[in-house]
N, C-alpha and C positions, 0 to 999 in steps of 0.2 A: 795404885789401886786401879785396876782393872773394872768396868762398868761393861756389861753387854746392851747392847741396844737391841730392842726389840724387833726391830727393821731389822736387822742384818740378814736373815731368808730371806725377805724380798729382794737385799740387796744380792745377795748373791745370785738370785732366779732371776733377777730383773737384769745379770751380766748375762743370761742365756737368751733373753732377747736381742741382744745387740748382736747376735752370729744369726738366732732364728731369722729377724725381721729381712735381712739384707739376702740370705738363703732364699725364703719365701718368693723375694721380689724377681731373685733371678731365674727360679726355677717356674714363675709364672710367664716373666719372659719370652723363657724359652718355649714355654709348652704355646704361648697365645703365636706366636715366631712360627712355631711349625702346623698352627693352625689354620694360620694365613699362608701360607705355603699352601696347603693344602688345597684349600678355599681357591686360590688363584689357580693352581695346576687345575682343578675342576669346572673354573670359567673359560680358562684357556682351551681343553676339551673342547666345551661347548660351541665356544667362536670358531675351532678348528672344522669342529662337523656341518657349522652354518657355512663355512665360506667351501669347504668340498661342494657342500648341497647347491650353492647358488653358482658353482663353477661349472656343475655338471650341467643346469641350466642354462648356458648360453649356447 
């Protein structure tokens, strides 16, 4: 005799978490990855313009 349990939709949407949550974390990863990229290549500018400016000054 066969029983269904009442959980079993959760259980099955609760197996689409386990691909969602590890997805989630790498595509944040990535995107905070190219953020800071970003962020640094735009400090870097900066520093580059400071030290032209203080080179032209000597």
């Amino acid at each position: 005799m066969h029983h269904h349990n009442m959980y079993d939709p959760f259980i099955s949407s609760g197996n689409i978490f386990i691909y969602i949550i590890p997805l989630a974390f790498l595509l944040f990863t990535i995107w905070f990855a190219l953020k800071f990229l970003k962020l640094q290549e735009r400090k870097n500018a900066i520093l580059q313009s400071i030290a032209e400016r203080l080179d032209k000054q000597k």
